[in-house]
VMD Tcl script that builds the backbone (N, CA, C; Angstrom):
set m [mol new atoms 495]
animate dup $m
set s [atomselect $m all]
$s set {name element resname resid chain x y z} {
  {N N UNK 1 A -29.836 26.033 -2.749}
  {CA C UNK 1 A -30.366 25.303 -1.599}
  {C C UNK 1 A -31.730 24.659 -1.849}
  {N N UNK 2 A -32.338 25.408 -2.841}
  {CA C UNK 2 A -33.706 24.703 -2.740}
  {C C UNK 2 A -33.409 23.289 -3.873}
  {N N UNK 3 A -32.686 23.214 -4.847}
  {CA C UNK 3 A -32.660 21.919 -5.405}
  {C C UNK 3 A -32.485 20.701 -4.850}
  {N N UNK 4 A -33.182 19.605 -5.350}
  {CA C UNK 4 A -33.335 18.234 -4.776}
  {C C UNK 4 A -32.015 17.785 -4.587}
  {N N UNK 5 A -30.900 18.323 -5.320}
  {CA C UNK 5 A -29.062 18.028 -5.140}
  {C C UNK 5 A -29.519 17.952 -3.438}
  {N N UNK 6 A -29.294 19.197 -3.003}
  {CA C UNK 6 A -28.715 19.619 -1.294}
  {C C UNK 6 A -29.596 19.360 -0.757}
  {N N UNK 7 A -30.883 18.472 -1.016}
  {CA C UNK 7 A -31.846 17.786 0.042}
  {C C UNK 7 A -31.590 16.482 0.369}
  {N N UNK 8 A -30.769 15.782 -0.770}
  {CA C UNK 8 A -29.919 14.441 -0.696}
  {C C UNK 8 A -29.057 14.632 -0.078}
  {N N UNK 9 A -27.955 15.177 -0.119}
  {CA C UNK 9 A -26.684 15.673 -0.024}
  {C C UNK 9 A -26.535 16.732 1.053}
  {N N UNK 10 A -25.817 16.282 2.494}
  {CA C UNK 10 A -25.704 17.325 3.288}
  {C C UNK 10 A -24.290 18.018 2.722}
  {N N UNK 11 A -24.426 19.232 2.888}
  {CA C UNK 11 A -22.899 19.536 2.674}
  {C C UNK 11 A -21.824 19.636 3.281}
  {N N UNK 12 A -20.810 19.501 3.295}
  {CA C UNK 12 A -19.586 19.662 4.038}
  {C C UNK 12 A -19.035 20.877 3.736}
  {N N UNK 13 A -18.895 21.417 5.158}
  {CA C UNK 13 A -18.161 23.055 4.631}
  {C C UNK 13 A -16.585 22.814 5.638}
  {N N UNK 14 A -16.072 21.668 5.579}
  {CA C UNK 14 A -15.000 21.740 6.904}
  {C C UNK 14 A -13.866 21.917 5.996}
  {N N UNK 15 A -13.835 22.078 4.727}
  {CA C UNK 15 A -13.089 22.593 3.796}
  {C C UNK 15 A -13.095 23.071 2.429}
  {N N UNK 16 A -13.131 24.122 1.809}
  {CA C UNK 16 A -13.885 24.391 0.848}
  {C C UNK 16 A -12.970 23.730 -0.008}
  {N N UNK 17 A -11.786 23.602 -0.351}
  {CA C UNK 17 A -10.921 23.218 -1.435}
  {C C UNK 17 A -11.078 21.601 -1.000}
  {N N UNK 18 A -11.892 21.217 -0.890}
  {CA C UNK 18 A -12.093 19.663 -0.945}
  {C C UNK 18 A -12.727 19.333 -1.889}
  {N N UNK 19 A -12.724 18.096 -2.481}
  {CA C UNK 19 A -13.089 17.894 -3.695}
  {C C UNK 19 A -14.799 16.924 -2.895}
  {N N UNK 20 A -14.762 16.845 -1.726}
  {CA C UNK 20 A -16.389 16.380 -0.858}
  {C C UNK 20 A -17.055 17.656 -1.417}
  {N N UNK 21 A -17.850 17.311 -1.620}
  {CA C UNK 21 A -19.113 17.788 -2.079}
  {C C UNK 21 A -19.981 17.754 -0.474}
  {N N UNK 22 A -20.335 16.744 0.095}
  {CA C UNK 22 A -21.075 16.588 1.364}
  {C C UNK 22 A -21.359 15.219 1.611}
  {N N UNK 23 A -22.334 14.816 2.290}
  {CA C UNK 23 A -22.579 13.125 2.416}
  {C C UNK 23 A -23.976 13.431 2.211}
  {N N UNK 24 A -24.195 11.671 1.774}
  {CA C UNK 24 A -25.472 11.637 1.718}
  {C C UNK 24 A -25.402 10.415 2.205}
  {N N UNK 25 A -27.345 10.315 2.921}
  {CA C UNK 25 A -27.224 8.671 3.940}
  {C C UNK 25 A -27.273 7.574 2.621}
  {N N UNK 26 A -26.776 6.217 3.548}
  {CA C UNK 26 A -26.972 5.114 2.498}
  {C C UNK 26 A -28.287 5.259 1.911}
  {N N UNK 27 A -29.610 5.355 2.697}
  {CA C UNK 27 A -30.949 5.274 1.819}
  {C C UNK 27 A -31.196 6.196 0.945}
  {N N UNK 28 A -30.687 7.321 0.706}
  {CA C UNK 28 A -30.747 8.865 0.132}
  {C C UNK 28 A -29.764 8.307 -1.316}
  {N N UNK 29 A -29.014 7.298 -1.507}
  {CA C UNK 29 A -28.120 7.153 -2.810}
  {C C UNK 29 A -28.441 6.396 -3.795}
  {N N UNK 30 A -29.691 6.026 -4.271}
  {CA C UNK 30 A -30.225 5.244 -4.983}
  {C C UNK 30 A -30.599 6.886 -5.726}
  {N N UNK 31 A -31.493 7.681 -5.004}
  {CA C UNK 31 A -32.486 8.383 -5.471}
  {C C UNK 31 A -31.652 9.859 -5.958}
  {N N UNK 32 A -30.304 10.097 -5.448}
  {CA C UNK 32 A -29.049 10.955 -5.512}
  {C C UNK 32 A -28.344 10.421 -6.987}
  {N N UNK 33 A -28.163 9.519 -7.588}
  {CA C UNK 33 A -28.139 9.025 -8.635}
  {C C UNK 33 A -28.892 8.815 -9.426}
  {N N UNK 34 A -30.115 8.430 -9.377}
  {CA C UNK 34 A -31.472 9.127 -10.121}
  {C C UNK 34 A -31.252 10.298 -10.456}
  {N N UNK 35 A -31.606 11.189 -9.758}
  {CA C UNK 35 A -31.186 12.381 -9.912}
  {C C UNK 35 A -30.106 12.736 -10.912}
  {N N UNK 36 A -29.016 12.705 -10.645}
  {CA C UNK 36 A -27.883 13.010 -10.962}
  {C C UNK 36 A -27.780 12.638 -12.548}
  {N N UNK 37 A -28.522 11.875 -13.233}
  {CA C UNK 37 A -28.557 11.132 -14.291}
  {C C UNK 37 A -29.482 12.092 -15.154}
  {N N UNK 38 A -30.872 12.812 -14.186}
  {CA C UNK 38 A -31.646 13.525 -15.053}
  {C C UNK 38 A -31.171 14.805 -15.764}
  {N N UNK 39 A -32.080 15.369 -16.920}
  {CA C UNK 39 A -31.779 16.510 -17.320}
  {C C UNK 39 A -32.042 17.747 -16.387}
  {N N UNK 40 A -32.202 17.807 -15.862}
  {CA C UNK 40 A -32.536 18.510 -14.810}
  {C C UNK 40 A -31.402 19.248 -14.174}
  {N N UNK 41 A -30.847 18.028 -13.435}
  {CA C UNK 41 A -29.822 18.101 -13.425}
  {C C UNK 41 A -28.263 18.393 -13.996}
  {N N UNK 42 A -28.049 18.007 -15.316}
  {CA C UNK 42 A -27.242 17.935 -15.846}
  {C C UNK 42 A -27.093 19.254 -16.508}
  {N N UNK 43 A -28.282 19.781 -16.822}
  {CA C UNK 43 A -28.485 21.166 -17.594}
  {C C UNK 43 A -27.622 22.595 -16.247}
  {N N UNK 44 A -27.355 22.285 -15.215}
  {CA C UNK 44 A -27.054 23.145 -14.089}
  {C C UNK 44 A -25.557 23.063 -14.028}
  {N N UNK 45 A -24.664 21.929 -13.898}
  {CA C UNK 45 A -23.530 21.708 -13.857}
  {C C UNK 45 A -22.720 21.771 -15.496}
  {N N UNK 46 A -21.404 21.615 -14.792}
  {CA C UNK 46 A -20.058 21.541 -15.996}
  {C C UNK 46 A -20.398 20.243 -16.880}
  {N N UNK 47 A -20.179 19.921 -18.432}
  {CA C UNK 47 A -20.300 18.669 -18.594}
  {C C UNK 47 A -19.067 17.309 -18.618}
  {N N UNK 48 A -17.907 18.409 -17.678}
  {CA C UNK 48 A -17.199 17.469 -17.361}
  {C C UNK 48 A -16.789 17.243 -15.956}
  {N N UNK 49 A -17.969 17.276 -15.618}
  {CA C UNK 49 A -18.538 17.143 -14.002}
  {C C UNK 49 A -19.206 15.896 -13.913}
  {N N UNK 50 A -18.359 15.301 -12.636}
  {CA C UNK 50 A -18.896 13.382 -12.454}
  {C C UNK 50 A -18.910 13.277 -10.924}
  {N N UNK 51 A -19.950 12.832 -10.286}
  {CA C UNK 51 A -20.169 12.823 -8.919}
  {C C UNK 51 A -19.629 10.857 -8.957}
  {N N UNK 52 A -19.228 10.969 -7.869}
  {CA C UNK 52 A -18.649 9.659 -7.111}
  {C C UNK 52 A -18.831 9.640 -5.815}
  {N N UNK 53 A -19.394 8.371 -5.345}
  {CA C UNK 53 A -18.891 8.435 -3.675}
  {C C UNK 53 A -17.955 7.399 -3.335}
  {N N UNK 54 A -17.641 7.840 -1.848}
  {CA C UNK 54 A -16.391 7.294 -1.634}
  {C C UNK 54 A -16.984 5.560 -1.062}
  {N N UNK 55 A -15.444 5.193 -0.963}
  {CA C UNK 55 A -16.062 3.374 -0.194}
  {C C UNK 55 A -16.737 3.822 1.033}
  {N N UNK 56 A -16.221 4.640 2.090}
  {CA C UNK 56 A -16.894 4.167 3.592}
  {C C UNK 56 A -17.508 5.075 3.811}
  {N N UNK 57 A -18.673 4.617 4.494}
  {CA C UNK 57 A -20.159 5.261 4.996}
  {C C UNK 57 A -19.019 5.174 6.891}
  {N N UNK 58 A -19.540 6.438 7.087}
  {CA C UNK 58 A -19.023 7.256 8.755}
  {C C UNK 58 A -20.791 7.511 9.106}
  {N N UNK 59 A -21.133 7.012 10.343}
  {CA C UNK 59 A -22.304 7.092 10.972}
  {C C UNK 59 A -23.783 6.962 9.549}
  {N N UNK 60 A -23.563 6.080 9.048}
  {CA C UNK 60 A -24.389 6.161 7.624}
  {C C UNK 60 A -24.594 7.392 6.776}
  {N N UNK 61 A -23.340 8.293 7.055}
  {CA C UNK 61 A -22.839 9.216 5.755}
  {C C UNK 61 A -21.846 8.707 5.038}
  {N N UNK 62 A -21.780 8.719 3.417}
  {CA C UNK 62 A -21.262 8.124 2.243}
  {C C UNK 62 A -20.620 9.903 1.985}
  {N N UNK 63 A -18.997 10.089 1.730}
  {CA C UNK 63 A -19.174 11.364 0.905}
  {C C UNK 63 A -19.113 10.818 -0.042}
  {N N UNK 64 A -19.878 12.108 -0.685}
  {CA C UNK 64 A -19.838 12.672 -2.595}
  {C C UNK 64 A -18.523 13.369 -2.827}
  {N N UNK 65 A -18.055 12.752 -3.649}
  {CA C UNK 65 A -16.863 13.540 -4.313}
  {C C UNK 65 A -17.746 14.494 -5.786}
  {N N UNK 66 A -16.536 15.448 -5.994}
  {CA C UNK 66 A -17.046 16.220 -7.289}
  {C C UNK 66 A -15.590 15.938 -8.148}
  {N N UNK 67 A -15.661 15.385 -9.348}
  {CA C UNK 67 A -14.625 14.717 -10.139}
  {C C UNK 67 A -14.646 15.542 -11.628}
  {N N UNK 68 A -13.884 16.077 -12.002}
  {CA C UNK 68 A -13.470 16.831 -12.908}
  {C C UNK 68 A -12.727 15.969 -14.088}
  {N N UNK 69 A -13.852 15.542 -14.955}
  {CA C UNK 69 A -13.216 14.147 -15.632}
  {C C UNK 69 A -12.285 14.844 -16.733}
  {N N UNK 70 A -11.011 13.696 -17.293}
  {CA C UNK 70 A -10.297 14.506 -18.443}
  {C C UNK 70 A -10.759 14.002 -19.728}
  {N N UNK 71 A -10.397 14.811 -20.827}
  {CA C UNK 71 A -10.956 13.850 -21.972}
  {C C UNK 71 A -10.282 12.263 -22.104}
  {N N UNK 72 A -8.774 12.464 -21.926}
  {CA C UNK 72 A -8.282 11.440 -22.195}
  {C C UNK 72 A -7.576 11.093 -20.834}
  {N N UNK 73 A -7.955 9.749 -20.518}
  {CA C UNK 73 A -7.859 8.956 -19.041}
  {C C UNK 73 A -6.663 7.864 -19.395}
  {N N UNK 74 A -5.560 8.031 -20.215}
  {CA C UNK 74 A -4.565 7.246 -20.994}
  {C C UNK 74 A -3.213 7.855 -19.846}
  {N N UNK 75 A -3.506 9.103 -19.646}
  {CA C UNK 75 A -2.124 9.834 -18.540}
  {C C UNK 75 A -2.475 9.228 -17.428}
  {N N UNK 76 A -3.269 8.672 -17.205}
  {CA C UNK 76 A -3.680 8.331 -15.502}
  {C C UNK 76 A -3.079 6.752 -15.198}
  {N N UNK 77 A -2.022 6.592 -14.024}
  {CA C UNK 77 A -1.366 5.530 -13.752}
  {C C UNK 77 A -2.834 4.601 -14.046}
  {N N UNK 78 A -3.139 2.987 -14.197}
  {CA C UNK 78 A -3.337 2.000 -13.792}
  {C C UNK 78 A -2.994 0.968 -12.666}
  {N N UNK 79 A -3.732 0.319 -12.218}
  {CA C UNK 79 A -3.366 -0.543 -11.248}
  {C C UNK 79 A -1.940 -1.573 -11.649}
  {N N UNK 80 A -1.641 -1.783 -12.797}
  {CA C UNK 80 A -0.772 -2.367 -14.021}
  {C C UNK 80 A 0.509 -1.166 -13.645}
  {N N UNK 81 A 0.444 -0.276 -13.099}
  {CA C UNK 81 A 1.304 0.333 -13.031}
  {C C UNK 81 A 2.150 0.550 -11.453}
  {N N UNK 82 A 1.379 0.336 -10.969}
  {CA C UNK 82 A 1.941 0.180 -9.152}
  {C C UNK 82 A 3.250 -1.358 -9.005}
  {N N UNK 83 A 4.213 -0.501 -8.285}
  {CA C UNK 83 A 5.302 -1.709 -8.502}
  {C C UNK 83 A 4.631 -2.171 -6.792}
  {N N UNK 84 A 4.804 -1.327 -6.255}
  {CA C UNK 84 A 4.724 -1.637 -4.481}
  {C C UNK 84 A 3.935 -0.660 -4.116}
  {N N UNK 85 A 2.785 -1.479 -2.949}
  {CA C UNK 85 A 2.468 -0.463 -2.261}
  {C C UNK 85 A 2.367 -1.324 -0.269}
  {N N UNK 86 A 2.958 -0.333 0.348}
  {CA C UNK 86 A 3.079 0.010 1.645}
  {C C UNK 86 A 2.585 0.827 2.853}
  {N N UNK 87 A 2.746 0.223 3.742}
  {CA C UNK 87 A 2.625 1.445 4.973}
  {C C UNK 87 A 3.506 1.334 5.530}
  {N N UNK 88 A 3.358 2.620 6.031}
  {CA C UNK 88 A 4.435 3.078 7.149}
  {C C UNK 88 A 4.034 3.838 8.322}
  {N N UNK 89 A 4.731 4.038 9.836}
  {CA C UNK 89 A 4.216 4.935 10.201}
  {C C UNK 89 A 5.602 5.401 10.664}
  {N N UNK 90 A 4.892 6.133 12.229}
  {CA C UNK 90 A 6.195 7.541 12.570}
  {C C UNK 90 A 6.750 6.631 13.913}
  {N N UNK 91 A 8.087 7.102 14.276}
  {CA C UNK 91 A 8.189 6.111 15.787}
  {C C UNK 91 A 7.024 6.624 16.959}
  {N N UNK 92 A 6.222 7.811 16.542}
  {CA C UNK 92 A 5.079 7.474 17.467}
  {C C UNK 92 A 4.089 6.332 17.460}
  {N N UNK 93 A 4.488 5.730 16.496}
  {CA C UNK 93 A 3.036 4.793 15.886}
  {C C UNK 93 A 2.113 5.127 15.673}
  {N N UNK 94 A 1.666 6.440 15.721}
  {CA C UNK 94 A 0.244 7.105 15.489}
  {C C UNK 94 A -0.056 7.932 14.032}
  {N N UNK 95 A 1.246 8.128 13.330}
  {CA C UNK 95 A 0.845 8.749 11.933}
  {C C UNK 95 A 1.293 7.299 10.884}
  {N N UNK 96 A 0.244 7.183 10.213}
  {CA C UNK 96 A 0.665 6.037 9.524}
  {C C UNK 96 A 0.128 6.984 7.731}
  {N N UNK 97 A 1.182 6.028 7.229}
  {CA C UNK 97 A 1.245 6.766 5.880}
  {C C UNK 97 A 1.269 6.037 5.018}
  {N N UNK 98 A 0.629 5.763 3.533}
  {CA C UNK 98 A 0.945 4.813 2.727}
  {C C UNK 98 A 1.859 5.047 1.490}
  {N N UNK 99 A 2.654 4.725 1.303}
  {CA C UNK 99 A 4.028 4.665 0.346}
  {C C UNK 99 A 3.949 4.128 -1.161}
  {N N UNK 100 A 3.469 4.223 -1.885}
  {CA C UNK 100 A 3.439 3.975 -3.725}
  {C C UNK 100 A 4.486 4.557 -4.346}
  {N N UNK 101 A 5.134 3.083 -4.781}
  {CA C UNK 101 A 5.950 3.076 -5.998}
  {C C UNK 101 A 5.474 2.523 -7.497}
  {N N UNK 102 A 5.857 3.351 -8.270}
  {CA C UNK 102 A 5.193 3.092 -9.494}
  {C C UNK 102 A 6.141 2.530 -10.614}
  {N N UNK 103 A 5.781 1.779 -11.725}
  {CA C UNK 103 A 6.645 1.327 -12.854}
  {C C UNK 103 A 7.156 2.349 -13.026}
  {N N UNK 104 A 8.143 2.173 -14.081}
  {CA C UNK 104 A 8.999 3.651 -15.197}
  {C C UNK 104 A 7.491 4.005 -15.798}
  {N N UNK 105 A 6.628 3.389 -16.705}
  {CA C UNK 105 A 5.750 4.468 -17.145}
  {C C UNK 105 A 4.620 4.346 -16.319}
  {N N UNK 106 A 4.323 4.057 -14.826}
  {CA C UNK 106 A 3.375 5.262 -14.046}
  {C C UNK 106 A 3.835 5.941 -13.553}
  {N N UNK 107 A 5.605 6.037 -13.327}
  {CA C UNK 107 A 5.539 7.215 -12.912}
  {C C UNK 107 A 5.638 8.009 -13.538}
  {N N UNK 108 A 5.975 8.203 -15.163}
  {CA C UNK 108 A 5.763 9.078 -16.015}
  {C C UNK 108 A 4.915 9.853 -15.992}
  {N N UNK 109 A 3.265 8.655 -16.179}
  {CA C UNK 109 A 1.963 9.421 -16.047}
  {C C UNK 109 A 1.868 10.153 -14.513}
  {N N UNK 110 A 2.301 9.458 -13.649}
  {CA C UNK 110 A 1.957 10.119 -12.278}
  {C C UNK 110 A 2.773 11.867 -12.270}
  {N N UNK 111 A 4.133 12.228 -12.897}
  {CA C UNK 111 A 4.690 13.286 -12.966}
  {C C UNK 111 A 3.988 13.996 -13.689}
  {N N UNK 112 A 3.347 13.618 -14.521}
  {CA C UNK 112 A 2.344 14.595 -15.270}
  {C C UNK 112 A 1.276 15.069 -14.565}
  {N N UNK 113 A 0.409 14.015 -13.837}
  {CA C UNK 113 A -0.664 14.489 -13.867}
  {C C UNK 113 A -0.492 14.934 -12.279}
  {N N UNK 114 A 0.494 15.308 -11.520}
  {CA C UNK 114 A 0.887 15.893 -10.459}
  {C C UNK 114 A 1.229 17.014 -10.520}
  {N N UNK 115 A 2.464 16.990 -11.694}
  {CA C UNK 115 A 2.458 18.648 -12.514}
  {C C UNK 115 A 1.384 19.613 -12.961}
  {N N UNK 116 A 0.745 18.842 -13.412}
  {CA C UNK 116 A -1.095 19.601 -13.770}
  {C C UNK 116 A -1.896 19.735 -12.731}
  {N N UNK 117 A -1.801 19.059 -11.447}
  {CA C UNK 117 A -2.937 19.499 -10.389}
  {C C UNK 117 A -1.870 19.533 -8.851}
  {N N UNK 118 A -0.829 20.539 -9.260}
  {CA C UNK 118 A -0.343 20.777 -8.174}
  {C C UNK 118 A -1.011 21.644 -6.951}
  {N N UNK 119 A -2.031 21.383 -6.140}
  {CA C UNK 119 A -2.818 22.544 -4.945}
  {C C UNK 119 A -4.245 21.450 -5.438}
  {N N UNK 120 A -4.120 20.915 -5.715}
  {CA C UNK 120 A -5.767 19.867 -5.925}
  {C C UNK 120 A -5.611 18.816 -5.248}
  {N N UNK 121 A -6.819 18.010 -5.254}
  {CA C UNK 121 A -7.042 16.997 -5.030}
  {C C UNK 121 A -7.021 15.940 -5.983}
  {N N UNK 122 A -6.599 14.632 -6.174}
  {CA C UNK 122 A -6.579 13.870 -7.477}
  {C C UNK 122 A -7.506 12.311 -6.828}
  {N N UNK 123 A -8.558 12.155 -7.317}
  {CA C UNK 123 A -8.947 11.029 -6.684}
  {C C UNK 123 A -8.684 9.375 -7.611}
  {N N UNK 124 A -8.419 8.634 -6.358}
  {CA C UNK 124 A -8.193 7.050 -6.973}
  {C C UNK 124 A -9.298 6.893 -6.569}
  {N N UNK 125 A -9.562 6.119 -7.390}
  {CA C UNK 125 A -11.199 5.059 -7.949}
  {C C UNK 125 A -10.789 3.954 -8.216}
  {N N UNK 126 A -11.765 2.925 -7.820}
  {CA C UNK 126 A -11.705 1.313 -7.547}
  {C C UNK 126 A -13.136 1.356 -8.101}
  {N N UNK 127 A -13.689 0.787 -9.090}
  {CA C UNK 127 A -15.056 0.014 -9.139}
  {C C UNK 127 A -15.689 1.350 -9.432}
  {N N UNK 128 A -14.873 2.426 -9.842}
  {CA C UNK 128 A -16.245 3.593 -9.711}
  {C C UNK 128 A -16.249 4.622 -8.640}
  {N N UNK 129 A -15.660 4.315 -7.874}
  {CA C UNK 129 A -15.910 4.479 -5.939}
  {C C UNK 129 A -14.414 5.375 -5.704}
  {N N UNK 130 A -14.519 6.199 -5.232}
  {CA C UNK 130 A -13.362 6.931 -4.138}
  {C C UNK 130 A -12.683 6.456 -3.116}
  {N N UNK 131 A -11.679 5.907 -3.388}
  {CA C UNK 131 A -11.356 4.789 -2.467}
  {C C UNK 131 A -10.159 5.979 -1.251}
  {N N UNK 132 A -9.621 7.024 -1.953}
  {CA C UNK 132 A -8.805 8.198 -1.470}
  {C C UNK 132 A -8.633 9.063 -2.603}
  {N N UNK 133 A -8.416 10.876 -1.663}
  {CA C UNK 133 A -8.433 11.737 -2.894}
  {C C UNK 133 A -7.327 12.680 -2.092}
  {N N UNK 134 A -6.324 12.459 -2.057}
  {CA C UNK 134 A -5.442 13.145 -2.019}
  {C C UNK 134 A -4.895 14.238 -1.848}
  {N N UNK 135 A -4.871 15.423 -1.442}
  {CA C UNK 135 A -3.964 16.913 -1.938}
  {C C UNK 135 A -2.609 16.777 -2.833}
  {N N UNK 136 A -2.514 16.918 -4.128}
  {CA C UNK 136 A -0.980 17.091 -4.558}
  {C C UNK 136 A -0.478 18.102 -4.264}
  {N N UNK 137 A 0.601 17.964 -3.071}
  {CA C UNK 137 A 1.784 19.296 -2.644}
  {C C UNK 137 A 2.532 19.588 -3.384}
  {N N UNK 138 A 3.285 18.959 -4.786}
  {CA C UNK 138 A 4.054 19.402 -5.623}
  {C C UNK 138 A 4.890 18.011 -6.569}
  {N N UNK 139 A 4.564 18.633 -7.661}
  {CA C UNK 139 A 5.114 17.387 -8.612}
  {C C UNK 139 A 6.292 16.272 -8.463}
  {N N UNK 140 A 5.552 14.974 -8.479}
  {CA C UNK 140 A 5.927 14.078 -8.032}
  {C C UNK 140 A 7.060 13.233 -9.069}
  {N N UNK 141 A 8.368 13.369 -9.081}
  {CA C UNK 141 A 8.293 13.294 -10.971}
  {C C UNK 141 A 9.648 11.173 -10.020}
  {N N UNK 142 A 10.044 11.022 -9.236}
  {CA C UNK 142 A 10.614 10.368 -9.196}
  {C C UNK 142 A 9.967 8.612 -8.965}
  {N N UNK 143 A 8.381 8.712 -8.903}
  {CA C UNK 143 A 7.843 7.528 -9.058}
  {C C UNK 143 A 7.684 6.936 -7.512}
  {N N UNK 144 A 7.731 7.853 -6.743}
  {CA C UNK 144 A 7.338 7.343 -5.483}
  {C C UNK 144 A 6.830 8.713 -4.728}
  {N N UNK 145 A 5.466 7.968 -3.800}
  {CA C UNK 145 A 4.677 9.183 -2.890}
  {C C UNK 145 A 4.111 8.608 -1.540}
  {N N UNK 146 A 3.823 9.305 -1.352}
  {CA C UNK 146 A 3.461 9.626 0.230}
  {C C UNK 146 A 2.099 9.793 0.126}
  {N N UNK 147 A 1.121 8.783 1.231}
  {CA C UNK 147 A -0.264 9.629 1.584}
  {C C UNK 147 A -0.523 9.690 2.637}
  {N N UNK 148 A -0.410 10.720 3.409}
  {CA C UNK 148 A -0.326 10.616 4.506}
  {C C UNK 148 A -1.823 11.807 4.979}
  {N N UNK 149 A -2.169 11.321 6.388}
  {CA C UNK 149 A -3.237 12.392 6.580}
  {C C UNK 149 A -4.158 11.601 7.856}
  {N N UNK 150 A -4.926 12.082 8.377}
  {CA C UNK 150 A -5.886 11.519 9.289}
  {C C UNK 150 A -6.469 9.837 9.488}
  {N N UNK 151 A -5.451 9.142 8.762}
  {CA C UNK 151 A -5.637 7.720 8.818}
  {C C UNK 151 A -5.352 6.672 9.758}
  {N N UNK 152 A -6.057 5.546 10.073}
  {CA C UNK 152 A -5.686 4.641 10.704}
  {C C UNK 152 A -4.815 3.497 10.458}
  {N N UNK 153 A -4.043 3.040 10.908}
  {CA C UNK 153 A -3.388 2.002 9.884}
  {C C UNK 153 A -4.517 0.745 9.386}
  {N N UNK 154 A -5.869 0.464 10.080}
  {CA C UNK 154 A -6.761 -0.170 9.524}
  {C C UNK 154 A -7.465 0.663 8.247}
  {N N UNK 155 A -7.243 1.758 8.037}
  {CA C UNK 155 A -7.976 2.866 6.950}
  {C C UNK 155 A -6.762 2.287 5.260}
  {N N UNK 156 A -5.567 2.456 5.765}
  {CA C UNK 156 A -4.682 1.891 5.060}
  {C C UNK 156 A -4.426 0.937 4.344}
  {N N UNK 157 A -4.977 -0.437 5.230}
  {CA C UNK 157 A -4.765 -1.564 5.231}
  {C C UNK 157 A -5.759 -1.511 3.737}
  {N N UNK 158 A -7.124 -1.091 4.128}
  {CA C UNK 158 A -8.046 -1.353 2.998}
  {C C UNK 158 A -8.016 -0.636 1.590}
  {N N UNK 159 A -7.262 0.758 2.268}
  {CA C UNK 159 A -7.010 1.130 0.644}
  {C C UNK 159 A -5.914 0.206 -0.033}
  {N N UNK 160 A -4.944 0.097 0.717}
  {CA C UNK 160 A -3.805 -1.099 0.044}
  {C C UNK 160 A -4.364 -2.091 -0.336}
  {N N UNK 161 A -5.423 -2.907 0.547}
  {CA C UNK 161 A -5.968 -4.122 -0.476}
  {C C UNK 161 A -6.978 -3.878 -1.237}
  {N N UNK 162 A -7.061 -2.638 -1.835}
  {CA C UNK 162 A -7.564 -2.456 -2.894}
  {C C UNK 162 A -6.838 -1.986 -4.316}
  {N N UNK 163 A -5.895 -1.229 -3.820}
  {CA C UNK 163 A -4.835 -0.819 -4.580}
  {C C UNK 163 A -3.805 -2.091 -5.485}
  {N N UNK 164 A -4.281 -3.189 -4.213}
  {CA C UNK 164 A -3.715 -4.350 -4.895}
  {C C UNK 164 A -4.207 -5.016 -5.743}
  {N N UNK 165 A -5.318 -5.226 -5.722}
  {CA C UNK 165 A -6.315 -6.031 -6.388}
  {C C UNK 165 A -6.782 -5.532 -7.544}
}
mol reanalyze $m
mol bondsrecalc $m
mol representation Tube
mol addrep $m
C-alpha cells in the first residue's frame, strides 16, 4: 500500500480473479507509466508482467489490466485471422453478445490458447490497449465464440470496429 503503484492506481476488489488491477484517473497515466518503466519498479514484479490499460475511461477511471506476456506471441490469433465478427442479442434485446469466427488457422491458435487458459482471462489488444478481456469457460477448439457479459450493444459496436480494423 505504501508504493507509488497503489497511489496511482485505485484498486478494484469487485473481483479478485480479474485480470483489472484497478483504475487510474486520465491525469494519474502519464506518471503510472513513468513509473512502471522504472527500476524500482520492475525489481518488485514477475518479468513477464506487462501492465495495459483498457480503451474506455468510466467517470475518468481508465482500468489497468495485469498481462502475463508469453514468450512466443506466434499462437495468438491476428486480426488476419478473424473471418467474421458480429453481434447478437437475446429476444429480450437486453443481452447482447459478440460472435467471432476465425480462419482454419486462428482457430487453431485460438484452441490452443483456450486450452491453456481455461478459468482465465485472455485479453485482446488493439494499439497496445485492452480493448476486452474475456473469461475462457472451456476450450474453444471449433473456431467460433461467444462474448458475452455486461455490455451494451454500443460497447460492442466499438469493440467490433476495432476488431475490424
Amino acid at each position: 500500500p505504501e508504493d507509488r503503484f497503489f497511489k496511482l492506481v485505485q484498486r478494484d476488489q469487485s473481483n479478485p480473479e480479474s485480470s483489472i488491477l484497478g483504475r487510474c484517473t486520465e491525469s494519474d497515466l502519464e506518471a503510472l507509466w513513468e513509473y512502471v518503466q522504472s527500476d524500482q519498479f520492475k525489481e518488485k514484479v514477475q518479468a513477464d508482467l506487462q501492465l495495459a490499460a483498457g480503451t474506455e475511461s468510466k467517470e475518468n477511471l481508465i482500468p489497468i489490466y495485469a498481462l502475463r506476456i508469453s514468450s512466443s506471441s506466434s499462437g495468438f490469433p491476428l486480426a488476419q485471422d478473424l473471418e467474421e465478427v458480429r453481434i447478437t442479442s437475446s429476444d429480450s434485446e437486453k443481452n447482447h453478445a459478440l460472435l467471432i469466427t476465425f480462419s482454419d488457422s486462428g482457430a487453431e491458435k485460438w484452441a490452443s490458447i483456450t486450452r491453456l487458459n481455461k478459468g482465465r482471462d485472455i485479453a485482446m489488444l488493439s494499439k497496445g490497449k485492452v480493448i476486452s478481456a474475456p473469461r475462457v469457460m472451456e476450450e474453444i477448439k471449433d473456431g467460433k465464440c461467444m462474448i458475452s457479459g455486461n455490455f451494451t450493444e454500443s460497447d460492442l459496436m466499438k469493440i467490433k470496429a476495432i476488431l475490424e480494423n
